[in-house]
C-alpha positions as CSV (number, residue, x, y, z in Angstrom):
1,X,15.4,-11.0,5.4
2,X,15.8,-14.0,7.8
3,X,14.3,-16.7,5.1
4,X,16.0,-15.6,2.3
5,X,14.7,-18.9,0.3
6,X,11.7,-17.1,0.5
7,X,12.4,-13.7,-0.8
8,X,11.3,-12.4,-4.2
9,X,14.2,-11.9,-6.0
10,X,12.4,-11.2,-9.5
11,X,10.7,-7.8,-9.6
12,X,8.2,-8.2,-12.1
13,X,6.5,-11.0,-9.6
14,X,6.4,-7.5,-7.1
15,X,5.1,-5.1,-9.7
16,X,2.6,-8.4,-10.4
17,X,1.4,-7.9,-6.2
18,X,1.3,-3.9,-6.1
19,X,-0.6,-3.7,-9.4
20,X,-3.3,-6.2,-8.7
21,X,-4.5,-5.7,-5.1
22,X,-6.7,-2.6,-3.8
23,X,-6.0,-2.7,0.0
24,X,-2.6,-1.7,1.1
25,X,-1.2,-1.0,5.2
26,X,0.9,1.4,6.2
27,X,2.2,2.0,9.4
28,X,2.6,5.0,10.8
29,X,4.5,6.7,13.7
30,X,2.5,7.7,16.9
31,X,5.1,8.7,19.6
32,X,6.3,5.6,20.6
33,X,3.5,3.2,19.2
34,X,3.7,2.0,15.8
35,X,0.1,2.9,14.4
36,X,-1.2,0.6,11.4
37,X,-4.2,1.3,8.8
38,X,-5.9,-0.5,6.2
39,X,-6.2,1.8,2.8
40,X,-7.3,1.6,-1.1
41,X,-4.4,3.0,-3.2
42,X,-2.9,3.0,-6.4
43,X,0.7,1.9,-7.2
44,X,3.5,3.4,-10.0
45,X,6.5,2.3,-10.1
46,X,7.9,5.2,-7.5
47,X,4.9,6.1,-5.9
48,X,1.7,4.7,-4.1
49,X,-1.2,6.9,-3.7
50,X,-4.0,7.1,-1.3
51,X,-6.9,9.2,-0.3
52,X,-8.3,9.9,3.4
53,X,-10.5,12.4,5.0
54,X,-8.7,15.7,5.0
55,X,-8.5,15.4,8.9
56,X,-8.0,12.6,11.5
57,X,-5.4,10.6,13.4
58,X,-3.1,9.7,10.3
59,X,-3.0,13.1,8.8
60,X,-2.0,14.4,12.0
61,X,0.3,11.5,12.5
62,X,1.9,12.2,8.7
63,X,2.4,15.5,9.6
64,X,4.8,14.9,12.8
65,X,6.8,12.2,11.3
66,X,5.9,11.5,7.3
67,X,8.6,8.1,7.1
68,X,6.5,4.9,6.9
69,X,6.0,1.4,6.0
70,X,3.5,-0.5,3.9
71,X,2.6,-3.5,2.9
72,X,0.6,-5.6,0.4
73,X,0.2,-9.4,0.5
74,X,-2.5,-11.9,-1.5
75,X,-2.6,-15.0,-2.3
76,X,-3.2,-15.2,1.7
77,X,-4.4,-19.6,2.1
78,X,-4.3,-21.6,5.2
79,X,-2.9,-25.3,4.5
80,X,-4.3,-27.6,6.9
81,X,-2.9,-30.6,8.5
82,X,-3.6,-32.7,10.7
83,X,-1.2,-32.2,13.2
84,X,-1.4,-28.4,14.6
85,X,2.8,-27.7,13.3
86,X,1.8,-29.4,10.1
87,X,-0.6,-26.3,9.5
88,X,1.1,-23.7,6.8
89,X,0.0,-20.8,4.7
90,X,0.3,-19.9,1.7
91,X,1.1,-16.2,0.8
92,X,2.6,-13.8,-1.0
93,X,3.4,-10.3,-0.2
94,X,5.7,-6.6,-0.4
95,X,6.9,-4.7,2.1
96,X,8.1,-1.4,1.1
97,X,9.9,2.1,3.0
98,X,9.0,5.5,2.2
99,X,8.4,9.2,2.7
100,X,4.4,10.0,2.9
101,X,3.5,13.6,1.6
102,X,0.0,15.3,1.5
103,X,-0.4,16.1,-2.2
104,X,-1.7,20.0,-2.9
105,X,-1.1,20.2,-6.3
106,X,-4.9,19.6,-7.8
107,X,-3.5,17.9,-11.5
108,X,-1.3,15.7,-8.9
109,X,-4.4,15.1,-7.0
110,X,-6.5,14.4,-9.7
111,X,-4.1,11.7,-11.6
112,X,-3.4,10.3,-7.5
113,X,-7.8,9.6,-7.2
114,X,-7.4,8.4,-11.1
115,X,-4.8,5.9,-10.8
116,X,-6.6,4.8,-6.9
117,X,-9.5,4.3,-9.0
118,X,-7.8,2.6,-11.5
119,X,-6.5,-0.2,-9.0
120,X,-9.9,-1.1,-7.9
121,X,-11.8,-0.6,-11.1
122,X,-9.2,-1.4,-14.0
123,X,-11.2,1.3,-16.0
124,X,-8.8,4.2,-16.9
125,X,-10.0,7.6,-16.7
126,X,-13.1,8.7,-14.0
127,X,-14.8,11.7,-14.0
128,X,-14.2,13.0,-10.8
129,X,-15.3,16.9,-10.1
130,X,-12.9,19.0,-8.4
131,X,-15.1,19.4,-5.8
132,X,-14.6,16.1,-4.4
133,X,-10.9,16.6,-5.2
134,X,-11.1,19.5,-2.7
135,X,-13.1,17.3,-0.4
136,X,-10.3,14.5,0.6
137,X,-6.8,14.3,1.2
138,X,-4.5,12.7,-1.7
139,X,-1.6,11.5,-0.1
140,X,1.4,10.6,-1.9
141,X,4.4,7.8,-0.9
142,X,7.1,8.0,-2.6
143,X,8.9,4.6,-2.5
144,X,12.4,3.9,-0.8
145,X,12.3,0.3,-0.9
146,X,10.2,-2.8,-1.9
147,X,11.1,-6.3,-0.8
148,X,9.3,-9.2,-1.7
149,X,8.3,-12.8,0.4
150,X,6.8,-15.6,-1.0
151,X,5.5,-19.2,0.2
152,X,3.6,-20.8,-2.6
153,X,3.5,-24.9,-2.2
């Protein structure tokens, strides 16, 4: 990391990001493009999960080349000035490495949509009918590496 003075050295302030946000990006391979999409998920300590239409562009795209990136940020605020290089933000955010894997098992898939759920809703267990379980895709990340940026004034 270039700006090492910004870099979150303390882990529970990462753990703090992943576990209270509900929109994470993850960036895909597409050939020779990088491809990046907006998704809910939920976060463990080794794992993200997220859910997605059993077919489209990123499942096809996962199942070429399953190594990706991600990332969460929040506490996104523009500082203003009033000169335009006096303008700054205000952020804090994770960036993290891993291997992306469609999830088959259905207990896998169920705690995967329970803990997504979880994130957004901070209510602990859903009932959600196996059905719907069969319905979408569960996919699972299982995490590499997480570093953390911060610029809080």
């Amino acid at each position: 990391m270039r700006r090492s003075d910004l870099e979150i050295l303390d882990k529970s302030i990462i753990e703090d990001i992943l576990n209270t946000n509900t929109i994470c990006r993850i960036g895909l391979v597409d050939g020779e493009d990088p491809y990046i999409v907006p998704m809910s998920y939920g976060y463990t300590p080794d794992c993200i999960y997220m859910h997605a239409a059993p077919e489209g562009k990123k499942i096809d795209l996962l199942k070429i080349h399953n190594r990706v990136c991600f990332e969460v940020s929040d506490s996104i605020e523009m500082i203003s000035s009033e000169t335009a290089c006096g303008f700054s933000v205000q952020y804090r955010s994770v960036i993290g490495f891993g291997k992306a894997e469609l999830v088959s098992d259905p207990d896998e898939k169920q705690q995967g949509f329970q803990l997504i759920m979880h994130q957004h809703t901070g209510k602990g267990t859903w009932d959600i009918p196996p059905a719907a379980l069969e319905s979408v895709s569960v996919i699972r990340i299982r995490i590499d590496s997480l570093t953390g940026k911060q610029k809080l004034l």
